[in-house]
Each structure stands twice: as structure tokens, then as C-alpha cells.
N, C-alpha and C positions, 0 to 999 in steps of 0.2 A: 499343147495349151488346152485347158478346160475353160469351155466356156459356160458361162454362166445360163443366160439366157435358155441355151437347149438343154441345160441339166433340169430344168426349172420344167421346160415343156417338157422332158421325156416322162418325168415324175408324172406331169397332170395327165399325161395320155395314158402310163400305165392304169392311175387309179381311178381314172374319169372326174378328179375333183378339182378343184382350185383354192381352197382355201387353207393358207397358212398360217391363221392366227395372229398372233403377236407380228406385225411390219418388223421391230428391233431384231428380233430371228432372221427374218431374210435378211437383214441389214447387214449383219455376223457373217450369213452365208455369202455375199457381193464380197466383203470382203475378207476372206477366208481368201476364195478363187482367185483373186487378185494378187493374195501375198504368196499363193502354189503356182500360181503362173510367173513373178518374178525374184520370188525368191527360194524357194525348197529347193529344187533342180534334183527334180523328181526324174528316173528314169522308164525306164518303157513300161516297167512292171510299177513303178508306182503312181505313174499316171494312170493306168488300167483300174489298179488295188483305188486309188482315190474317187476316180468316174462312178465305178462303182458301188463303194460305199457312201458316197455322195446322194446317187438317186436312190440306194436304201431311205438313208436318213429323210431326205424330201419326202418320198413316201407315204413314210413314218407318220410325217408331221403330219399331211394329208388325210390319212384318214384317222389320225386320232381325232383332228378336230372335227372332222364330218361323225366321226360317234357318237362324242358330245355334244355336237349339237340335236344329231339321233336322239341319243341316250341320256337325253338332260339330267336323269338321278346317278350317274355320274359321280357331280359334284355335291350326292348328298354323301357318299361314302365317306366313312368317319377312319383320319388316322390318328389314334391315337395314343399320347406318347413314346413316341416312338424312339428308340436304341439307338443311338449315332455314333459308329466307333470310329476314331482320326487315328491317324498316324503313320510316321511316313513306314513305307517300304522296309521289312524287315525288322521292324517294332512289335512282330506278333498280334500285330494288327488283324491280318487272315484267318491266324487260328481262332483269336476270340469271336471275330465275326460269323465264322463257320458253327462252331461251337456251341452260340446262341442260337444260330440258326438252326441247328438241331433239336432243337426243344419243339416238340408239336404244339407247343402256344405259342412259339411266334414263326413269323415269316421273311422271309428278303428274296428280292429280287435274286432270278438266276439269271447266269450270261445270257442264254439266249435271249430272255426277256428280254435284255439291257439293247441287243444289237437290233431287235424286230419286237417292240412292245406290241406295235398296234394288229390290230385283228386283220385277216385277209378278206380278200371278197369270197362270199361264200363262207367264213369261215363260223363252225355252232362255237356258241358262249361253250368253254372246258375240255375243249378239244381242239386243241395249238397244235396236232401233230406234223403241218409242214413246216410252222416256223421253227420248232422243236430240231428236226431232219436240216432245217438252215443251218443253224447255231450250230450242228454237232461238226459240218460239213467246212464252215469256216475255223473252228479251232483247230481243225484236222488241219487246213490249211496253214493256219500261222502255224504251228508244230513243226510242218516240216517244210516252211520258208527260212524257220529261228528256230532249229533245234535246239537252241541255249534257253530259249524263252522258258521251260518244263523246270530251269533250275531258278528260275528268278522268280515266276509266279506259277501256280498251281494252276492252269488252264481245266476246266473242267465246265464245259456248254451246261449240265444239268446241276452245277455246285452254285452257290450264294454268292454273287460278285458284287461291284461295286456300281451302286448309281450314275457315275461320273460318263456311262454309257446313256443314261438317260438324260444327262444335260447335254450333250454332245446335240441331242435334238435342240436345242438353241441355242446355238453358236454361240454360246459365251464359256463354253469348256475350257480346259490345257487338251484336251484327249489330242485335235492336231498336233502341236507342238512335241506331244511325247514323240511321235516320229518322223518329224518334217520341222526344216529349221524356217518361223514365220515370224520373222521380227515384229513386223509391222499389224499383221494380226494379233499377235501376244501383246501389243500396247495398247488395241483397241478392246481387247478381249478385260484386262487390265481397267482401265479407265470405264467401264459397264457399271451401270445400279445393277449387281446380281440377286437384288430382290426379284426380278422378274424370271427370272431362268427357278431360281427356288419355288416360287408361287408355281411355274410352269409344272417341276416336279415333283410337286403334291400333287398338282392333277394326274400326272400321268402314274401315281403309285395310286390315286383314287380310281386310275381305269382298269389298272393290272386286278386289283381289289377286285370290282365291279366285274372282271372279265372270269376272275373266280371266286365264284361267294362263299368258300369255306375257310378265304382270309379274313372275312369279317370280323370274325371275332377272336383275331390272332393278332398278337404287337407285331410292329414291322421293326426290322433288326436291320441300317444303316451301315453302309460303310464306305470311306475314299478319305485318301490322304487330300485329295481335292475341296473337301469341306475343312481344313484350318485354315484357308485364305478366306471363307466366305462365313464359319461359325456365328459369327454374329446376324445373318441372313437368313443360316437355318434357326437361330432361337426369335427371329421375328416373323417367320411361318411356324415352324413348329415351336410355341413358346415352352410346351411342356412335355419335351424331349430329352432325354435324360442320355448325356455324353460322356465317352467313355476314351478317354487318350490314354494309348501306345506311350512307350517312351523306351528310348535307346540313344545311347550317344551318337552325334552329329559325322560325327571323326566316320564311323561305318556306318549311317543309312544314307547321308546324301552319296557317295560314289556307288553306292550301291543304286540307289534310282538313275542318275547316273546311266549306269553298265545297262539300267532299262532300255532304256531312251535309245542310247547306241546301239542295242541288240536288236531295236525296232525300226533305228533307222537303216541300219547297213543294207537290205532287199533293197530297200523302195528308194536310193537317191544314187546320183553319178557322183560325188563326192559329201562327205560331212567330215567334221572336226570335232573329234572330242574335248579338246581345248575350249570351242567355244559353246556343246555342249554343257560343259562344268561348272562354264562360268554364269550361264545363263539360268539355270536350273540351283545352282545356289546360291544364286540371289534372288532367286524367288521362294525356296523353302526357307531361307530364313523370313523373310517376311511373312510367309505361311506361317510358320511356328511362332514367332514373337507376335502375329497379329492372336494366333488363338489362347496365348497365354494370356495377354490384355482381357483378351471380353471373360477369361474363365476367371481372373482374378477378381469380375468383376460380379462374377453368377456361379459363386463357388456350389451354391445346392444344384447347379445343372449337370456337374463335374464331377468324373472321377479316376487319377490317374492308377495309370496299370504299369510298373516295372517289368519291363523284357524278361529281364533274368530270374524273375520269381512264378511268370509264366512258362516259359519254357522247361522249369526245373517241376512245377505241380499246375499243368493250367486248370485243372478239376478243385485243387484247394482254394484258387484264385476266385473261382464263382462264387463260394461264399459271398467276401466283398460283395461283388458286383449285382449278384440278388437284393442282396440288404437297402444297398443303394437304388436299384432301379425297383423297389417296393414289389417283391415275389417273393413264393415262396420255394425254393432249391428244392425240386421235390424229387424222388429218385426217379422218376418216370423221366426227368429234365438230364440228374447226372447219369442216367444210363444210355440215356440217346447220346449225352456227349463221350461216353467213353467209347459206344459204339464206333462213331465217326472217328476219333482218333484210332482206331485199331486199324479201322481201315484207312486212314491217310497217314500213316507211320513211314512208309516205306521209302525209299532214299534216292531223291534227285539227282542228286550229283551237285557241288560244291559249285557255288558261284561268287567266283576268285573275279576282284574290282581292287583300286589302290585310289585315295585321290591322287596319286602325282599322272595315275592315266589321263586324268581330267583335267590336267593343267595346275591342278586346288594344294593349298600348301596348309599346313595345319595351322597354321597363323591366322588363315579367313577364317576354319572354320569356328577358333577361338573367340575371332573378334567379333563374327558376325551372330554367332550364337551365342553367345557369351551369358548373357542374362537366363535364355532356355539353360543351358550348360548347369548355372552355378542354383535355379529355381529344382531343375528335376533328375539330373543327370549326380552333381556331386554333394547333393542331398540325399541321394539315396546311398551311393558312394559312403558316406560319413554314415549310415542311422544302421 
């Protein structure tokens, strides 16, 4: 059993501090602990794997906010317009985000930043090099707890990942959920104004900024399948963010997050169900997806979709588009860094083989529940 309480005290004794910002965060965190104590049925290794990235996260919190209050110019750090790319899992979602992230005018967060943003004690402004050595030391880790995990997402500690490690600092993420079954946290998590976890992280992309000042003057380049549930939250922090959705049929990326989820849970619990896995996970990407068609229908200049199969087949003729749209100019300095990075992440994973009937999922849900995404992006493109 984790308890709460001593997770709380081991945090303030490591970093000497007490303060954790926003109460609603700890709120997330009480009951987080509560739904890993009666219902994940975490085994010995995943209670250890949880203990401990628990009192990261606490940490985290700890002393980002003792920075800011240090560091009040902080919150003068300007993000602006920032690149937001959605889409679920194997939508090519990665490579565009990588891609952009390539370009020495913008920037994004890397994993390790995501799992250790905040600074150590002792540690000089642009010189991260024990968290850097964390980050590399925990990928290694997942790697070879989930050797499958290399075929479903590109782990890479120094490569451009996804935010959704930075909202995990305010307990209003999915990030538990991907590998621990928490019904009753996923309803609370659910039922949150996630305007506050958004406002949360801008600040903490204003500290990574602040932590190195040669992002100043770089766009930040976005990305989680986790921002099409809350899209309307990021265009009411960032209003002049220019969004960029993935798109792939439903039929192969929900089983395929899916096969995530499973691959994540299988270490860390004494039994799980892929059944109730499938079922619970695509009733929330639909609702993911239909909620960010709604707001984009409704902020079509924020918007811009990207077909799978047109990127994968030229994703360097695809940036055209997406220059035009996010107001740059496609300069060769931009498509040379990107064809670098593809040369070098070319090389071949290994096949990651998912079905939904693993999932319990019959093609009738995904029909019915997608139906509207389906017949807007999927057999639109199909037909043109």
C-alpha cells in the first residue's frame, strides 16, 4: 500500500521545501493513491516503479514552485505561438513532431525534461547534466522491463517527446491510467476544469525557457494525443497556437494505443484485462476525437489537418502545407535538418502486430462511435 502522507513527507525532506502550489494538484495526488491502493493491484515491482516515480513527480512540483517564486521573471518568459500537433498513436503524429522539432527555430520539450523539468539543488542554469544521466538511465530501464515498448513508440531520453509528462505534474493527466487500471481516479481526472493543469503548463514550458535562454527566441513545437480531450483549453491559454492533427482510421490506431497501454501494464500489475482495457480506452478516444473536431469546426484558422498516408509516403513535401499554415518560411536550413533526422531514424523497429478483437472491440463500435471523425476525415480523404 502507498501511502500518501509519507510520499508527501519524503518529497519535503529530500528537497527541504513545502510548497506545492495549486491545493487541486495535491487533491489529484490523495486521490490518485487511493485508486493504486484499491484498485490497480499493482505487484511488487509496480508498487516500487509507482513509490518512486511518485516522489519524483512531488519533487518536481517542489521545487519548480520554490524557483518561481525565486525566479519571479519566470512568468515574464514569452511562449509564443506555439505548434500543437494531436493525434492518436500512429497517425504520424511522431514524425511531424520530430521533424518540426528539427528545425533550429523551434523547440520542444525532450523526455528527459518531461520526467525531471525542475532544476536540482545545486544545479547552474544550462547545465542539466545529472537529470540528462536520469532520463537516459530510466528509458534504459522501460526498454528492457517492455522490450515491445521500441516497436510502439520511439523511446529516445534526448529526442522531442510529448508534454503529457509535464501535466502528469498535476494530477489531472491519463499518463497513470496508460499503465494501471484507476477507475475512480479516471472519473475524477475526467470531471477537472483542465484549464488549471494548462495554465500549470505554460508555466512550466516558461521555466524550461527561463532554464535555457537560447529558447527564447525559438517557437515551441507541441505534441500528445492527450491535448484532443482538452483542445479547447489549450486555445484558451495559448489563443494563438496554430494546431496541426494527425489522422488515420480508427479501425487501426485505437487497438493500437490499445497494445500501448497492455505493453505498459503487463511489469507493473498481478493481473489486467485486455477486454476492459479496450473498452475503456475507446470510450475515451472517441470522445477525445469528436470533442476536438467540435472546437476545430469551430476555429477552423487554428487548424490544420495532416493525412497519414500522404505523410508517410513524402513527409518533406507535406511541410510545404504546414509552413504556409503556421506563417514561416520552408527554408533549406529547416528541410535539411529534417531530412537529416529522418536518415537517421529510418531504421526498422520491428512490427507492432494489435487486432481490436484482442481488445474485446468489434468494428461495429468503432463505426458507431467514430462515425462522424470517420465520415469528416478518414472517408473524405478516401473519396478526394
Amino acid at each position: 500500500m502507498l501511502n500518501a502522507k509519507a510520499l508527501i513527507n519524503e518529497a519535503e525532506s529530500i528537497t527541504g521545501l513545502k510548497n506545492f502550489g495549486n491545493p487541486l494538484f495535491l487533491d489529484g495526488f490523495h486521490r490518485l493513491i487511493d485508486s493504486i491502493n484499491l484498485e490497480a493491484d499493482l505487484n511488487d515491482i509496480g508498487m516500487q516503479a509507482q513509490h518512486h516515480r511518485l516522489i519524483g513527480v512531488l519533487a518536481n512540483i517542489l521545487r519548480l514552485e520554490a524557483d518561481v517564486e525565486k525566479y519571479p521573471e519566470i512568468l515574464d518568459e514569452q511562449i509564443k505561438a506555439p505548434i500543437v500537433i494531436v493525434g492518436l498513436p500512429r497517425t504520424g503524429s511522431t514524425m511531424t513532431h520530430r521533424l518540426l522539432a528539427a528545425d533550429p527555430n523551434h523547440t520542444a520539450m525532450l523526455w528527459w525534461e518531461g520526467r525531471n523539468p525542475a532544476m536540482l539543488e545545486g544545479e547552474e542554469r544550462g547545465n542539466p547534466f545529472e537529470r540528462l544521466n536520469l532520463g537516459k538511465a530510466e528509458v534504459e530501464a522501460v526498454v528492457a522491463a517492455s522490450p515491445d515498448a521500441l516497436t510502439i513508440h520511439p523511446w529516445d531520453y534526448k529526442g522531442a517527446d510529448e508534454e503529457i509528462l509535464l501535466l502528469e505534474h498535476t494530477f489531472f493527466s491519463t499518463v497513470p491510467e496508460s499503465f494501471m487500471r484507476l477507475p475512480s481516479y479516471s472519473a475524477w481526472v475526467t470531471q477537472q476544469d483542465h484549464k488549471h493543469a494548462y495554465k500549470q503548463l505554460k508555466v512550466m514550458l516558461q521555466y524550461l525557457q527561463w532554464q535555457n535562454p537560447g529558447r527564447a527566441d525559438k517557437r515551441w513545437v507541441l505534441k500528445s494525443p492527450h491535448h484532443l480531450g482538452f483542445i479547447d483549453k489549450v486555445l484558451t491559454v495559448f489563443p494563438d497556437s496554430k494546431i496541426i492533427q494527425t489522422h488515420r482510421d480508427p479501425h487501426k490506431t485505437v487497438p493500437s494505443f490499445c497494445s500501448m497501454c497492455a505493453n505498459l501494464f503487463e511489469p507493473l500489475t498481478n493481473s489486467y484485462d485486455k477486454d476492459s482495457i479496450g473498452a475503456h480506452w475507446a470510450n475515451k478516444l472517441a470522445n477525445a476525437l469528436n470533442h476536438c473536431m467540435e472546437v476545430s469546426q469551430k476555429n477552423q484558422s487554428n487548424f490544420l489537418d495532416l493525412d497519414f498516408l500522404k505523410m508517410i509516403k513524402d513527409p518533406i513535401a507535406e511541410m510545404t502545407s504546414v509552413y504556409e499554415f503556421i506563417d514561416e518560411d520552408f527554408s533549406d536550413q529547416a528541410e535539411n535538418a529534417m531530412k537529416a533526422w529522418k536518415e537517421e531514424n529510418q531504421h526498422e523497429m520491428g512490427a507492432h502486430q494489435y487486432s481490436l478483437e484482442e481488445f474485446g472491440l468489434e468494428e461495429k463500435y468503432i463505426e458507431n462511435n467514430f462515425k462522424h471523425y470517420i465520415q469528416n476525415y478518414i472517408k473524405k480523404e478516401e473519396n478526394s
